[in-house]
N, CA, C and O of each residue as an XYZ file, in Angstrom:
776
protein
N       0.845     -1.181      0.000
C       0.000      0.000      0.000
C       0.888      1.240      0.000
O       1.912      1.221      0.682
N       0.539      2.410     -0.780
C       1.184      3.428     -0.893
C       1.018      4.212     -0.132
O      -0.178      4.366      0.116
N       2.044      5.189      0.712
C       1.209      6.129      1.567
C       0.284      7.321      1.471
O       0.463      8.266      0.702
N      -0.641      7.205      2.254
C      -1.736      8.463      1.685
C      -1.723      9.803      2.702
O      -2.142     10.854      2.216
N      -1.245      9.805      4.134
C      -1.027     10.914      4.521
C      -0.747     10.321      6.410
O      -0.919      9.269      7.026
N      -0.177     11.887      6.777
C       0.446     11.795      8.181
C      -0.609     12.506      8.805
O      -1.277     13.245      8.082
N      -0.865     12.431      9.916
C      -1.443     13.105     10.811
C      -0.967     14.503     11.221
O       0.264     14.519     11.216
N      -1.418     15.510     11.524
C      -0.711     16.439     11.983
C       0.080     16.547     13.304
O       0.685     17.537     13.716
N      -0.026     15.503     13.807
C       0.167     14.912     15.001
C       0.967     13.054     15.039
O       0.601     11.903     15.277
N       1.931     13.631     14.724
C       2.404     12.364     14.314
C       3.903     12.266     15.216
O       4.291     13.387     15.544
N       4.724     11.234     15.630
C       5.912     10.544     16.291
C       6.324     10.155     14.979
O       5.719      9.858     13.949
N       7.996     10.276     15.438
C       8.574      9.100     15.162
C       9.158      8.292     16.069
O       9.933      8.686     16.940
N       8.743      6.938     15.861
C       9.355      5.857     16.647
C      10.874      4.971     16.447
O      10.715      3.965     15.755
N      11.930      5.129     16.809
C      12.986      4.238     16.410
C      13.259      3.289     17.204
O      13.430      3.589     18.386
N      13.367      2.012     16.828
C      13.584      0.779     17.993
C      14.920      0.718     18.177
O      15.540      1.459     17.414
N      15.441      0.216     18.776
C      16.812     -0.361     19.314
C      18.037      0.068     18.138
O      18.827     -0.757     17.677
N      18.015      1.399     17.798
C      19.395      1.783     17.245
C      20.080      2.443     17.809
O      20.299      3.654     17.838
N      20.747      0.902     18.689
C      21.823      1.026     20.082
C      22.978      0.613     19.515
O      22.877      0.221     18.353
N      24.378      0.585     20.172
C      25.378      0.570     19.749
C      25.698     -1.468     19.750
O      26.272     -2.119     18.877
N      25.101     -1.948     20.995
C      24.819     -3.341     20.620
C      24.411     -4.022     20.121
O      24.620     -5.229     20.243
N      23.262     -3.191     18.949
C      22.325     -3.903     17.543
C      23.065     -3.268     16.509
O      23.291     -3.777     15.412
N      23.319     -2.502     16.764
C      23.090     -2.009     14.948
C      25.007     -1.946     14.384
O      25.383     -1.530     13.288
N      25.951     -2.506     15.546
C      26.951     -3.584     15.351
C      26.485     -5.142     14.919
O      27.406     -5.839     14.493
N      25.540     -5.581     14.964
C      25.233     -6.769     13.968
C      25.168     -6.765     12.172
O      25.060     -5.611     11.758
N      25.203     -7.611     11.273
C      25.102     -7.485     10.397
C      23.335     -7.455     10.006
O      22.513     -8.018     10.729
N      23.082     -6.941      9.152
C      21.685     -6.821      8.945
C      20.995     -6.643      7.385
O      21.524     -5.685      6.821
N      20.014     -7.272      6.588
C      19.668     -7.060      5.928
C      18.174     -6.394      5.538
O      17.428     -6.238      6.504
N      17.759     -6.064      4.478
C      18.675     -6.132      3.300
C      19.134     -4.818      2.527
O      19.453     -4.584      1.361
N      18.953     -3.548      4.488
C      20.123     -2.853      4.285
C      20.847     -2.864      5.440
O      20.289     -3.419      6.386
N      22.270     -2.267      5.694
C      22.951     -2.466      6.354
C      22.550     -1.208      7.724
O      21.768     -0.269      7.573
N      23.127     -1.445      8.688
C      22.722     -0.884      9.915
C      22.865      0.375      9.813
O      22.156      1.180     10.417
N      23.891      0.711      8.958
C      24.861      2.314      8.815
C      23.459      2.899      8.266
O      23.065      3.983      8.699
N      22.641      2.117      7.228
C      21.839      3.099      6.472
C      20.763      2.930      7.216
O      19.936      3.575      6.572
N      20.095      2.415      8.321
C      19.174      2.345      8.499
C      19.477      3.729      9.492
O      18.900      4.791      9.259
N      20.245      3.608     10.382
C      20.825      4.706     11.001
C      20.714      6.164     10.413
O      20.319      7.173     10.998
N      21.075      6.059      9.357
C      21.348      7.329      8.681
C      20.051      7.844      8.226
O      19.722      8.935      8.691
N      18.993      7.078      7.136
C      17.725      7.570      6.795
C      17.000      7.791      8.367
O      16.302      8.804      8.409
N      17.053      7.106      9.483
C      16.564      7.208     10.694
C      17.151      9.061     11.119
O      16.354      9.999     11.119
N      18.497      9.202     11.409
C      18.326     10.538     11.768
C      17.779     11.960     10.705
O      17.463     13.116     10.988
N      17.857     11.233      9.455
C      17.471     12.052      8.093
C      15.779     12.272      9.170
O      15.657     13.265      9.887
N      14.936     11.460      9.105
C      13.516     11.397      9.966
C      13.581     12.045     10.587
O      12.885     13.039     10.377
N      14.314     12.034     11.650
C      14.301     12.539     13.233
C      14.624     14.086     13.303
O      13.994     14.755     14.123
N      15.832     14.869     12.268
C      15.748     16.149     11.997
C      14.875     16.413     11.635
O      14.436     17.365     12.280
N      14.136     16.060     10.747
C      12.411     16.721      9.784
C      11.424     16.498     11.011
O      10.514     17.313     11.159
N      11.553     15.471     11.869
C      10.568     15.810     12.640
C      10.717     17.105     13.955
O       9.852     17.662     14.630
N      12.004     17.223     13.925
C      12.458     18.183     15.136
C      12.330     18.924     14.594
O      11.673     19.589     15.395
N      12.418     19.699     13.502
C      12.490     20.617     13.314
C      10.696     21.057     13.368
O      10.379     21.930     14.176
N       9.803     20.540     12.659
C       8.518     20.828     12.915
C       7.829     20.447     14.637
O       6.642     20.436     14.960
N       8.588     20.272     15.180
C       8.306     20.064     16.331
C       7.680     18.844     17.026
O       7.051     18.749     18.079
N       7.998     18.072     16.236
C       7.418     16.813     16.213
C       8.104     15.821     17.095
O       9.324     15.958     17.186
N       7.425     14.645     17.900
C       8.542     14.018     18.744
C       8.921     12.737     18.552
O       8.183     11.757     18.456
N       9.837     12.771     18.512
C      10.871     11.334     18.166
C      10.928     11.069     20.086
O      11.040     11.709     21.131
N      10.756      9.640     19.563
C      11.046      8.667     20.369
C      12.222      7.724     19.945
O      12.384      7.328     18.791
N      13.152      7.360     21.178
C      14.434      6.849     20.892
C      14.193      5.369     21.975
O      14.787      5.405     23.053
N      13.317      4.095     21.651
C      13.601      3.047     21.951
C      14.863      2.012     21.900
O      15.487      1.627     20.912
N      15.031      1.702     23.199
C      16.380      0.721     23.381
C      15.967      0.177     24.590
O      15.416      0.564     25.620
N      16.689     -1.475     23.838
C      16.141     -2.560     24.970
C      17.271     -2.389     25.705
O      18.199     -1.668     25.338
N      17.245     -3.229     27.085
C      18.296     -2.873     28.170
C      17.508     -3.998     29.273
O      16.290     -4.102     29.421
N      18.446     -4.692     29.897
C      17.563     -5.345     30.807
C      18.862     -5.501     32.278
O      20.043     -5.579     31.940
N      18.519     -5.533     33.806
C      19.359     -5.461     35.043
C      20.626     -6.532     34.693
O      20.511     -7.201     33.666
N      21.570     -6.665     35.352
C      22.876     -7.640     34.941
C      22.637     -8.750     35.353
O      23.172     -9.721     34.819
N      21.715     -8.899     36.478
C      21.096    -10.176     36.967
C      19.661    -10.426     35.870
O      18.597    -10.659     36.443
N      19.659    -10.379     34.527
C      18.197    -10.671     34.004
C      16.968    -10.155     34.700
O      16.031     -9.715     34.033
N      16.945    -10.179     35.576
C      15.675    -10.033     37.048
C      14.205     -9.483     36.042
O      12.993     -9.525     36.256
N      15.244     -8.862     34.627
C      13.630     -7.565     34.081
C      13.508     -8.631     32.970
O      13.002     -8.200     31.934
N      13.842     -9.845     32.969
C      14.010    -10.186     31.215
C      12.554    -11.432     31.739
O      12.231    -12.043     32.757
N      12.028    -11.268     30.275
C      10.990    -12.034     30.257
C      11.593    -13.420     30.148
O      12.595    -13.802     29.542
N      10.479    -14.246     31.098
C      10.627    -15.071     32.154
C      10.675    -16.439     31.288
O      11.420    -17.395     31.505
N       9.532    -16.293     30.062
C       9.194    -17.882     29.402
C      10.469    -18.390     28.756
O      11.531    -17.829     28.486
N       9.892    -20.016     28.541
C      10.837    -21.314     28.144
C      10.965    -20.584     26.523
O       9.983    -19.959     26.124
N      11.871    -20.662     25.862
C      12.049    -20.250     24.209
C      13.315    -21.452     23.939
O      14.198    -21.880     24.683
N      13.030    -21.686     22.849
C      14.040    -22.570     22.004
C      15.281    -21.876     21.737
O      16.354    -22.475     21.672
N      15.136    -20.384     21.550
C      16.923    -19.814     21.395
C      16.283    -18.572     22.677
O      15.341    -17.779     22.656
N      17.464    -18.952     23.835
C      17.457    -18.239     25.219
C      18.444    -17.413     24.972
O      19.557    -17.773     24.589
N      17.980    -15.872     25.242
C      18.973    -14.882     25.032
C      19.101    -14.348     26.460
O      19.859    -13.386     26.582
N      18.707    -14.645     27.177
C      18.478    -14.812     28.410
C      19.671    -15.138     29.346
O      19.923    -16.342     29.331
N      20.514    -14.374     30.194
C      22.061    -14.958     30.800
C      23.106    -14.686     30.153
O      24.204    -15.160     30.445
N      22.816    -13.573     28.812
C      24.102    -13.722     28.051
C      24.493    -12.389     28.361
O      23.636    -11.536     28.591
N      26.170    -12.033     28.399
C      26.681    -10.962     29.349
C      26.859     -9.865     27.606
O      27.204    -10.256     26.490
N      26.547     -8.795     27.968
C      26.986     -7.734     27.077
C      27.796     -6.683     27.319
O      27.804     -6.134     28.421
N      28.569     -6.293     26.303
C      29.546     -5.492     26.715
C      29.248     -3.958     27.167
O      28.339     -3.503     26.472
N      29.591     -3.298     27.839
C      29.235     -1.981     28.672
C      29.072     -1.217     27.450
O      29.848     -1.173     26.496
N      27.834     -0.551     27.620
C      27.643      0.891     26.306
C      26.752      0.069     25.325
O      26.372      0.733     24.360
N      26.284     -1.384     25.361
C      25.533     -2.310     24.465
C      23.981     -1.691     23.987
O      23.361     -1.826     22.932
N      23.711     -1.079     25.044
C      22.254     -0.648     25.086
C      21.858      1.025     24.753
O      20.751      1.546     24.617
N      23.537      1.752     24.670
C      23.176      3.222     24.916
C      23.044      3.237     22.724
O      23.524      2.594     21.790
N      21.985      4.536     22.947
C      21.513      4.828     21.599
C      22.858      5.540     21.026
O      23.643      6.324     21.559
N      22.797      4.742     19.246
C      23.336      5.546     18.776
C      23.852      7.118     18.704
O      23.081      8.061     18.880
N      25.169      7.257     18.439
C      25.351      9.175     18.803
C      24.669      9.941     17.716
O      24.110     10.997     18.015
N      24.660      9.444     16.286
C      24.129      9.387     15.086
C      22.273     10.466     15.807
O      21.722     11.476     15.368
N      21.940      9.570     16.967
C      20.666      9.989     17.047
C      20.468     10.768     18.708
O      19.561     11.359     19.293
N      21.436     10.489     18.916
C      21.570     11.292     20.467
C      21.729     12.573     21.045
O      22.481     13.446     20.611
N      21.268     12.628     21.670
C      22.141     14.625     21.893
C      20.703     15.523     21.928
O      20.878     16.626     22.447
N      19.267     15.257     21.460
C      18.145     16.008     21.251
C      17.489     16.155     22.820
O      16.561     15.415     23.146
N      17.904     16.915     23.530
C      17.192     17.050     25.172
C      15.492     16.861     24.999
O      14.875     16.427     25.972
N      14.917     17.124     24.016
C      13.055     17.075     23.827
C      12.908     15.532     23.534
O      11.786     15.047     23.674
N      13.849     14.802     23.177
C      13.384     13.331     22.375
C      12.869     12.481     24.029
O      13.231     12.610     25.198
N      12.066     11.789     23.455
C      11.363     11.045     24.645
C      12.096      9.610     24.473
O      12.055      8.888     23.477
N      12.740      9.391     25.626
C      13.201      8.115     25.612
C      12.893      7.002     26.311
O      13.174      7.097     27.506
N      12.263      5.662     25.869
C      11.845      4.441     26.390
C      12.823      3.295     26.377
O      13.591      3.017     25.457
N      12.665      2.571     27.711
C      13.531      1.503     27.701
C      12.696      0.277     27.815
O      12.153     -0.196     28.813
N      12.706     -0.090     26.728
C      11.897     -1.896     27.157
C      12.640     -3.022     27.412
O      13.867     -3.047     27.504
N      11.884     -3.962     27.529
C      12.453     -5.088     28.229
C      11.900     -6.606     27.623
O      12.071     -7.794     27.896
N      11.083     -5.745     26.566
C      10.446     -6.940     25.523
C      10.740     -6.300     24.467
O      11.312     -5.244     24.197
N      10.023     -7.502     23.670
C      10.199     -6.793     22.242
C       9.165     -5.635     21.431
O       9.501     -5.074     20.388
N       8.016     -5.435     22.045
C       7.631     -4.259     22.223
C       7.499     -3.251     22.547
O       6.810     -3.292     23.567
N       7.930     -1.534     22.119
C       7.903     -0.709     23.138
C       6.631     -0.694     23.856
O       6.603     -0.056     24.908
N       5.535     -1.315     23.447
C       4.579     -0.887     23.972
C       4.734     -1.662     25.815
O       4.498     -1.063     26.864
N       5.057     -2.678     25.702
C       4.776     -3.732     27.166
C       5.512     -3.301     27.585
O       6.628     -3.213     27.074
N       5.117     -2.750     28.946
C       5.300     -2.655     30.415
C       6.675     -1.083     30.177
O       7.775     -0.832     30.670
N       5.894     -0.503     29.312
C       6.535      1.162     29.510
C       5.717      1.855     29.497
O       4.621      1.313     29.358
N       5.715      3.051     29.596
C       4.896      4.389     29.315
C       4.721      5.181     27.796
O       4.122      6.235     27.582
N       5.391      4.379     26.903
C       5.445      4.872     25.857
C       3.677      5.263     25.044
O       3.590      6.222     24.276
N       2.449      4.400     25.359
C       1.393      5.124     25.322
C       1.372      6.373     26.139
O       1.638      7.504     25.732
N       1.115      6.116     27.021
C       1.579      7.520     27.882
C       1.783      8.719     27.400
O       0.831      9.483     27.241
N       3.082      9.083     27.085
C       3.697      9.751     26.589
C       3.446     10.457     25.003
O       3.839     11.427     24.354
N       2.779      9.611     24.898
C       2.515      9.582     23.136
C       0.864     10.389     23.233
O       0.547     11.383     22.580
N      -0.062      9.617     24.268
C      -1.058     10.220     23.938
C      -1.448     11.439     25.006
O      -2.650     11.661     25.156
N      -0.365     12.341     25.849
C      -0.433     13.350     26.450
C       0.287     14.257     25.249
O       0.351     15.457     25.517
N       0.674     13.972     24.348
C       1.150     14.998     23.460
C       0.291     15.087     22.153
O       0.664     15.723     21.168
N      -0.867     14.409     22.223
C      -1.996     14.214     21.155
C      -1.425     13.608     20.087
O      -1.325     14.362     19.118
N      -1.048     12.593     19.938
C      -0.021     11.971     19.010
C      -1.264     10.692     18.327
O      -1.579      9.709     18.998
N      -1.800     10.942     16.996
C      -2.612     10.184     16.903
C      -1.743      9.339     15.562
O      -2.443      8.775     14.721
N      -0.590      9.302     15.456
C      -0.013      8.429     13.887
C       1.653      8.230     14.432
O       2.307      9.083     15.032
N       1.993      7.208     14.136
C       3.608      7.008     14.736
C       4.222      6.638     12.994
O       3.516      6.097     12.144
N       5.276      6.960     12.832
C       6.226      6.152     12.204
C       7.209      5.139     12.685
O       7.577      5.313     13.847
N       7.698      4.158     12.074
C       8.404      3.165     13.069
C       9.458      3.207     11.851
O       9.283      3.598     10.698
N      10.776      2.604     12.560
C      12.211      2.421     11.908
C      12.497      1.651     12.859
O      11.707      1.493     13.790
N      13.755      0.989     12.797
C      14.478      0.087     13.479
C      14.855     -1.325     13.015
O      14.488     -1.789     11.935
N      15.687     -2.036     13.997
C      15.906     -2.981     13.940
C      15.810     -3.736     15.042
O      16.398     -3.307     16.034
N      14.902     -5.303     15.181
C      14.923     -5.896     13.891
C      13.820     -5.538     13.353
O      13.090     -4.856     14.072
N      13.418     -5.802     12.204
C      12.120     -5.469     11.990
C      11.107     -6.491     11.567
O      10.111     -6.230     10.892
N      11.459     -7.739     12.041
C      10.457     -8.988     12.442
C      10.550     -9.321     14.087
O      10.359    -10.462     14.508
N      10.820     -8.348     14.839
C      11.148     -8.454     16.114
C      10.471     -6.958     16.916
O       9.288     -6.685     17.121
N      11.575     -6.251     17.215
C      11.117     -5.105     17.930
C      10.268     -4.046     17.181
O       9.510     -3.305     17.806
N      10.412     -3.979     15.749
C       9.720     -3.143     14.589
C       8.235     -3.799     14.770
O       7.146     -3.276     15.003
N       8.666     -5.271     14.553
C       6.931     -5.177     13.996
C       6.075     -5.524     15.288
O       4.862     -5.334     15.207
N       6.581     -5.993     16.420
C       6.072     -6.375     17.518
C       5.490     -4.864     17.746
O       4.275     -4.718     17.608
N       6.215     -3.842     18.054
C       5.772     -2.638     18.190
C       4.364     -1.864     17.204
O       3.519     -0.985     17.371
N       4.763     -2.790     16.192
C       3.790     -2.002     15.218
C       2.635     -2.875     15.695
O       1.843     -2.218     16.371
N       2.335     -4.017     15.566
C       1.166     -4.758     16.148
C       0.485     -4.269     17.263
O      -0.717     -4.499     17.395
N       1.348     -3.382     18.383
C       0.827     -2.759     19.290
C       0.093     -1.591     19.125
O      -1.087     -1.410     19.427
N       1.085     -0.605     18.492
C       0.423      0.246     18.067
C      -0.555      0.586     17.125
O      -1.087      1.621     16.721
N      -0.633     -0.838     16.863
C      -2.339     -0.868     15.820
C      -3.618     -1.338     16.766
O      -4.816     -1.068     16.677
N      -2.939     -2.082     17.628
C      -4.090     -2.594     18.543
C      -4.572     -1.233     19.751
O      -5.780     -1.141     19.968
N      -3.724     -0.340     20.411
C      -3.744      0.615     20.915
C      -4.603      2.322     20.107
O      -4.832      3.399     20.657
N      -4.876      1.848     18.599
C      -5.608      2.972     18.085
C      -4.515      3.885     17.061
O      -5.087      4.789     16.450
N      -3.702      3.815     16.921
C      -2.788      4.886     16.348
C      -2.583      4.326     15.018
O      -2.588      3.109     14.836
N      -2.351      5.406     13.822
C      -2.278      5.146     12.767
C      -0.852      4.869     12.556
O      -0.065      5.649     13.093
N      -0.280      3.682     11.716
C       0.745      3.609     11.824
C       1.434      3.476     10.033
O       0.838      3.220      8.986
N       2.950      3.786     10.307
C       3.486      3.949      9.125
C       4.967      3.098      9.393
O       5.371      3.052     10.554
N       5.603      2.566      8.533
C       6.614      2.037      8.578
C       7.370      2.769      7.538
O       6.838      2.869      6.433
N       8.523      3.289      7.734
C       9.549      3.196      6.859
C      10.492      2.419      6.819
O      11.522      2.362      7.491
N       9.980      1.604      5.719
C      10.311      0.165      5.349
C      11.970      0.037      5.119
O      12.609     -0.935      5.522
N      12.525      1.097      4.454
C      13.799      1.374      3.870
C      15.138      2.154      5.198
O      16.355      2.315      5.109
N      14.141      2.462      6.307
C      15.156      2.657      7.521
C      14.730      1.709      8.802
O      14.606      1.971      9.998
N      14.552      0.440      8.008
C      15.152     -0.833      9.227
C      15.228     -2.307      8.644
O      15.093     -2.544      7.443
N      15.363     -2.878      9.217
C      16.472     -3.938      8.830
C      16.446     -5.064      9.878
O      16.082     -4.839     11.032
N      16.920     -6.534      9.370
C      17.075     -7.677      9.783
C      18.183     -8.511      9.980
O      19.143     -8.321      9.233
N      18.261     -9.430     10.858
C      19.277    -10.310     10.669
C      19.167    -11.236     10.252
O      20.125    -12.009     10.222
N      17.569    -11.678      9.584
C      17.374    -12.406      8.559
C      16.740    -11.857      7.376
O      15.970    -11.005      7.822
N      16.678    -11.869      6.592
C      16.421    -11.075      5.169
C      14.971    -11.732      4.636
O      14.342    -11.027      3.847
N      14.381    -13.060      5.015
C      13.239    -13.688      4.880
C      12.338    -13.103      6.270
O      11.116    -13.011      6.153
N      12.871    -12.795      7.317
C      12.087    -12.320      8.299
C      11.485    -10.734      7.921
O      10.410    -10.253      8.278
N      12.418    -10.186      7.187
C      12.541     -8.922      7.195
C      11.148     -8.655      6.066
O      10.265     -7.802      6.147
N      11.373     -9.831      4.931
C      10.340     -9.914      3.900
C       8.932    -10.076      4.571
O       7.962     -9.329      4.445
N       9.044    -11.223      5.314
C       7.429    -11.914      5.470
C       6.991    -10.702      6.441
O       5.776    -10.555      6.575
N       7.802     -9.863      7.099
C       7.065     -8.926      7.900
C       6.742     -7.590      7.252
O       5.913     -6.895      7.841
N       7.437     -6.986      5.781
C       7.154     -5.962      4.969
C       5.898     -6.397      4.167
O       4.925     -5.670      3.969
N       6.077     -8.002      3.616
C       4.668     -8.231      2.568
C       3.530     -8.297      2.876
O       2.524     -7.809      2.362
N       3.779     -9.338      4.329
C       2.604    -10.380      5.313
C       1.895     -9.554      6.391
O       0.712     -9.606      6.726
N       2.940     -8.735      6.884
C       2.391     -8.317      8.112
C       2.063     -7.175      8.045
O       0.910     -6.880      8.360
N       2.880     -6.282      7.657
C       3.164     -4.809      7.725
C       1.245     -3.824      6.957
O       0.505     -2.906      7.314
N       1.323     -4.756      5.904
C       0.109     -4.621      4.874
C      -1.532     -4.260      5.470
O      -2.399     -3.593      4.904
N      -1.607     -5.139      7.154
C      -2.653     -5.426      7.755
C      -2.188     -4.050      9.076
O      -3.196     -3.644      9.655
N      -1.156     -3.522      9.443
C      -1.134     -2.669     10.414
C      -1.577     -1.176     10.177
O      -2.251     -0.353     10.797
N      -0.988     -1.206      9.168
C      -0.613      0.526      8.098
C      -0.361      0.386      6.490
O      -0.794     -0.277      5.548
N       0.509      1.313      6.720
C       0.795      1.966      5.616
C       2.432      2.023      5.443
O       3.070      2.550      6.354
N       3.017      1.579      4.482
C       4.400      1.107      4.481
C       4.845      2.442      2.779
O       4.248      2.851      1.783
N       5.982      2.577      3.314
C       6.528      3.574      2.304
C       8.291      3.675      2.709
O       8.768      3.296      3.779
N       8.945      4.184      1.742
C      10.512      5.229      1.857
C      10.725      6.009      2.389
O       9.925      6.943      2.327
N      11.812      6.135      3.172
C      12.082      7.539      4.056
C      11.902      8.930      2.975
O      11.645     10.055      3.403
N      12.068      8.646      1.694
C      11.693      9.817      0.954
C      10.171      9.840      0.778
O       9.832     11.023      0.778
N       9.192      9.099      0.639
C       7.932      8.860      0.273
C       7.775      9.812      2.217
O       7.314     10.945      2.357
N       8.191      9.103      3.153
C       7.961      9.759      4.412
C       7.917     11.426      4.560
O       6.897     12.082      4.768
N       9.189     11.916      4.414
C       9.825     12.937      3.826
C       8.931     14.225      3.268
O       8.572     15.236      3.870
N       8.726     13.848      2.015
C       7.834     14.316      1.450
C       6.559     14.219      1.960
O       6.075     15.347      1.863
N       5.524     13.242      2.599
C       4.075     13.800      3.099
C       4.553     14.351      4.149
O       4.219     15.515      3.927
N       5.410     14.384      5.718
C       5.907     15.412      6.361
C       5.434     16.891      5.486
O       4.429     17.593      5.596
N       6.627     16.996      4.601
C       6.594     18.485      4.113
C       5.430     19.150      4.045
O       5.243     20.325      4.362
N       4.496     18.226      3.542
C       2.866     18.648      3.083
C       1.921     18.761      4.076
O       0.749     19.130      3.992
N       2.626     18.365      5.119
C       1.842     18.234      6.325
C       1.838     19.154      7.655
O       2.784     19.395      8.404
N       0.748     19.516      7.716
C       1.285     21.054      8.658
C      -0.162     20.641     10.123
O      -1.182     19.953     10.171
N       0.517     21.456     10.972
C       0.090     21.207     12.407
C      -1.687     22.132     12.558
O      -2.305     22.113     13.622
C-alpha cells in the first residue's frame, strides 16, 4: 500500500538503534543506512516540532527484568559489553526526544510509551528500526491494537534475517498501516502542517 497521509500529530518511533544492535550485520540494508535515513527522519521531525522517540532494549545484569518464558533460542544470561544498550550518537544529543527503555520486544509492554505519546496528542507514529520482524513489527502490532495510525519506513530498518525482514514488509506490515521510503515519508511530512 502506498502512503496516503500523516497526521498532523504524528511521532517518530525508532527501535533499538543502540550501539549493541546495529553492530550486527543486517539485511537487506545495512545498519549504517538504516541509522542514517533514521536521523534524516528525526531532523524533519524536530524541526517541525514533532517528537521522536528513541527506543532501546536494556535489561538489570542479573536478568531479574528479562521475560521469564521457556524459548528454544534463550537470550536470556548472556553478558553484554558496557555501552551495548546506549543509543546511537548518530541519534543522540536532542534534550526534547522522549526516551523508552523496554524489556520486551515491544515498546509498547510494560513502559509508558502510550503515555507519553497520547499526552502529546499523538494520533499516527512512524516506526524504523531494527529488527524489523522483532522489535519493529512487535511494536507495530501494538500500536495498531492501541488505536494509532501507523506507518513504517520500510527502507530505515532492517534484519538479521532477510526472509524475516520480507514476510514482515509483505505479510504483516500490509494489515497494520501503511508502508513507504524515508523519501515517500519525507515528502508527506513536508505537506503536512500542524
Amino acid at each position: 500500500m502506498a502512503l496516503t497521509t500523516l497526521d498532523p500529530r504524528t511521532a517518530l518511533v525508532a527501535i533499538d538503534l543502540q550501539n549493541g544492535i546495529v553492530g550486527m550485520p543486517t539485511e537487506p540494508y545495512p545498519a549504517k543506512e538504516v541509522v542514517s535515513r533514521t536521523a534524516e527522519l528525526a531532523d524533519a521531525f524536530r524541526s517541525r516540532g514533532l517528537p521522536v522517540v528513541l527506543v532501546r532494549v536494556s535489561f538489570a545484569p542479573d536478568w531479574a527484568d528479562a521475560v521469564p518464558g521457556r524459548t528454544e533460542r534463550q537470550a536470556r544470561g548472556l553478558a553484554f559489553p558496557e555501552g551495548w544498550d546506549v543509543v546511537v550518537d548518530e541519534l543522540s544529543g536532542h534534550p526534547g526526544d522522549i526516551r523508552v527503555t523496554k524489556h520486551n520486544w515491544s515498546a509498547f509492554h510494560g513502559t509508558d510509551l502510550d503515555v507519553q505519546l497520547r499526552r502529546r496528542g499523538i494520533t499516527q507514529i512512524v516506526l524504523t528500526g531494527i529488527a524489523t520482524s522483532i522489535g519493529v513489527e512487535s511494536t507495530a502490532r501494538d500500536a495498531y491494537a492501541h488505536g494509532y495510525h501507523v506507518t513504517l519506513a520500510t527502507d530505515a530498518m532492517a534484519d538479521a534475517d532477510p526472509e524475516a525482514h520480507e514476510g514482515s514488509v509483505r505479510r504483516i506490515f500490509p494489515r497494520l498501516g501503511e508502508s513507504g521510503t524515508t523519501a515517500e515519508v519525507l515528502a508527506l511530512l513536508e505537506r503536512t502542517r500542524d
